[in-house]
C-alpha positions, 0 to 999 in steps of 0.5 A: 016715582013719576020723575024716575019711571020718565028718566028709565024710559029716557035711557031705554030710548037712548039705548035703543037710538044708540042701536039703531045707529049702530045698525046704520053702519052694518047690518051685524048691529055690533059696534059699528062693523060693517057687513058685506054680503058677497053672493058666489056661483062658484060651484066646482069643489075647487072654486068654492075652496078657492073663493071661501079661502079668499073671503076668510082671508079678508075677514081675517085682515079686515076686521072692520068690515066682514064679508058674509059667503052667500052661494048662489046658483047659475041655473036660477041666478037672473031670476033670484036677483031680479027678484032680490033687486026688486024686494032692496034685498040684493047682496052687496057684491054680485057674482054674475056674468057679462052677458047678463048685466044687460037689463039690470045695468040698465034697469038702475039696479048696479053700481057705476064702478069707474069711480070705486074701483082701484086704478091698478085693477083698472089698468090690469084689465085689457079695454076689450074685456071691460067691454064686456060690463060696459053699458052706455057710459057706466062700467057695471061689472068687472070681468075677471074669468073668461071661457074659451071655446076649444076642441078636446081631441083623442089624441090617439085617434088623431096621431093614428089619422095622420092629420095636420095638429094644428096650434094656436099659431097655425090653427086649423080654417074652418075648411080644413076642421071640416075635412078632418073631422070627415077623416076622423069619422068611420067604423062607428066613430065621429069626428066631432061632437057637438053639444048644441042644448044650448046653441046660441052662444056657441054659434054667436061667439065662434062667429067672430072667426068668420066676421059675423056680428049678427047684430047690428047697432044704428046710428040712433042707438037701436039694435036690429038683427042682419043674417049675412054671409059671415054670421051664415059660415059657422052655422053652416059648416056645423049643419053640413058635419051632421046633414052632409058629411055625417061626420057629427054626431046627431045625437048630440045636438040635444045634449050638453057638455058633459053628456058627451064625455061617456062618448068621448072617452069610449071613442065614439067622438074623436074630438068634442067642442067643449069650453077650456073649463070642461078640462077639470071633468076629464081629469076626474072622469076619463080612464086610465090611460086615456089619453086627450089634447086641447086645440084651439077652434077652427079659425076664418077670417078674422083668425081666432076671434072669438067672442066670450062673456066672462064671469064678473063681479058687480055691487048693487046699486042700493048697497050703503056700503058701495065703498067698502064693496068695491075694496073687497072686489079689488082684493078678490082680484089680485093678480095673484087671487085671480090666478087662484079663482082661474085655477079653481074654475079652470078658466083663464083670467082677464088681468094681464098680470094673472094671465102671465103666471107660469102655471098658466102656461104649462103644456099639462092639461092644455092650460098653454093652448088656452093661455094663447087664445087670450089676446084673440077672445073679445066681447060677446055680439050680444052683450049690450042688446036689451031683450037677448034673453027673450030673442035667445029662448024664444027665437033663435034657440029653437030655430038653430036647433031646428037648422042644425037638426036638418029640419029647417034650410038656411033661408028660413033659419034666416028669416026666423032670426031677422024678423021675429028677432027685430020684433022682439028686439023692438020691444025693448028699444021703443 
């Protein structure tokens, strides 16, 4: 009886030995099969068809290693996954953007992808956007969607105003932008709107036109922050369409994009700077025989420069199955899948493959303007400073929102920026 109960417990614990190293190559416990966890922010009914199809797609073609859709939210995203990082319970495959992956490339949370991922999407991605999830020498994340900043005008008030339409070829300077909107403004209408919730972006990115950088990188590594004439150009030009000219809208400082759209096609705003995605609501959105266009943002000195910081997919450093992750982004990444993901997200892709697909080039709902100011898009001036997000929130979005609103000059926007900036900044370089 002794000898049979010792040869049951023996096979119980082979069973259970046996299951446990099922589980070591999945976390399904079935047979081996691996199980990839892949968390989206897709959110627009079309992006969230479009990245479901693909992952149903893989699963279908790959039966040995299923991927698992999680959705996750832009709104909470850092915050969730610092605390996933921190509990080893991150996704394998993270959807995220490059002006995020600072602190957690940094922090050893992400994979180094420069040995994982396919030469061909290596190559298909131009230098200036991989950029954009490069920190130090690894490459932790690979952009694929990137947002242009543009303007999307009334057509039938700017053809009624007999201003010059400018094209990505003959755009407008910053100059000219500020008369037409001064044009375009009268009888209880503004030339442009600017929704300014969320300032920093707006202003560090379109700063590349002027030359600006803002932040500056010494030969010891560190990072300080110099207001100078360039970073100044677009800020001010801004301030004085509200303050001086009363050709923006103040009322629209405190809002974000989609806030202005009631605005914009009642005809209060001639043209709003919106991102090229904000095109999908104005299909949906705007009445009958309402009529828009897409213009490129002004351009200064260094043309249509323009800085982005496009959507990325990253795989999570404590990932057992990081091989297996990085094959699941390559297929994600296709030229012809990345067209997919653009056109559910309306935004561009970074393949140069993608980008060279005739649906992008198409004059309908501005997709040719966007298309052309893909070469001039280039890495965000924050994307490599460790503790943007700290100077973000806490010091330069209230004192643009203080500037732009006339509340503060230029002098002390400058001094806020620059010395409270560095001290924060300082923080995180000791």
């Amino acid at each position: 009886m002794r000898a049979r109960l010792l040869i049951l417990a023996g096979a119980v614990l082979a069973l259970l030995l046996s299951t446990l190293t099922g589980c070591s190559d999945g976390d399904s416990g079935t047979g081996g099969k691996v199980r990839l966890h892949f968390q989206s922010l897709a959110w627009q009914k079309e992006s969230v068809a479009a990245t479901k199809a693909l992952v149903k797609e893989w699963n279908a073609a790959h039966p040995e290693v299923q991927v698992q859709y999680v959705q996750g939210s832009w709104d909470t995203v850092h915050d969730q996954l610092l605390t996933a990082f921190e509990g080893g319970e991150a996704p394998d495959v993270i959807h995220d953007a490059s002006d995020d992956l600072a602190d957690f490339a940094y922090g050893g949370y992400l994979a180094d992808l420069r040995t994982l991922l396919p030469s061909g999407l290596k190559a298909d991605i131009p230098a200036r956007s991989w950029e954009t999830a490069t920190f130090g020498k690894g490459m932790y994340g690979v952009p694929f969607l990137q947002e242009p900043r543009v303007l999307i005008a009334n057509s039938k008030i700017l053809k009624s105003s007999g201003v010059r339409i400018p094209t990505p070829e003959q755009p407008w300077t910053w100059e000219e932008f500020r008369e037409v909107a001064k044009k375009l403004s009268g009888k209880g209408r503004y030339g442009i709107a600017w929704p300014l919730k969320e300032p920093v972006s707006i202003t560090l990115n379109l700063g590349l036109s002027t030359g600006g950088r803002l932040f500056h990188r010494e030969a010891d590594g560190k990072v300080r922050v110099a207001f100078e004439e360039a970073d100044a150009a677009v800020p001010s030009v801004v301030h004085d369409q509200v303050n001086v000219d009363g050709s923006a809208a103040r009322t629209t400082l405190g809002m974000g994009g989609s806030d202005t759209l009631p605005g914009f096609f009642g005809g209060r705003y001639a043209m709003a700077a919106l991102g090229f995605s904000y095109r999908q609501q104005i299909v949906q959105q705007a009445p009958k025989g309402f009529e828009w266009t897409v213009l490129p943002a002004p351009a200064g000195s260094e043309g249509l420069a323009q800085g982005v910081s496009p959507q990325t997919l990253s795989v999570a450093e404590d990932s057992p199955h990081k091989k297996e992750a990085a094959e699941f982004v390559g297929f994600l990444l296709r030229p012809r899948n990345m067209v997919r993901l653009a056109q559910g997200d309306w935004m561009l892709p970074t393949g140069t493959a993608a980008l060279k697909d005739p649906a992008l080039h198409t004059a309908r709902y501005g997709w040719a303007t966007g298309a052309a100011l893909a070469g001039a898009l280039r890495s965000a001036p924050a994307q490599s400073v460790r503790g943007y997000p700290e100077w973000k929130d806490k010091v330069a979005t209230p004192a643009l929102q203080e500037y732009y609103s006339g509340a503060i000059d230029l002098g002390q926007l400058r001094k806020r920026l620059v010395k409270d900036g560095n001290l924060v900044l300082a923080r995180y370089q000791r």
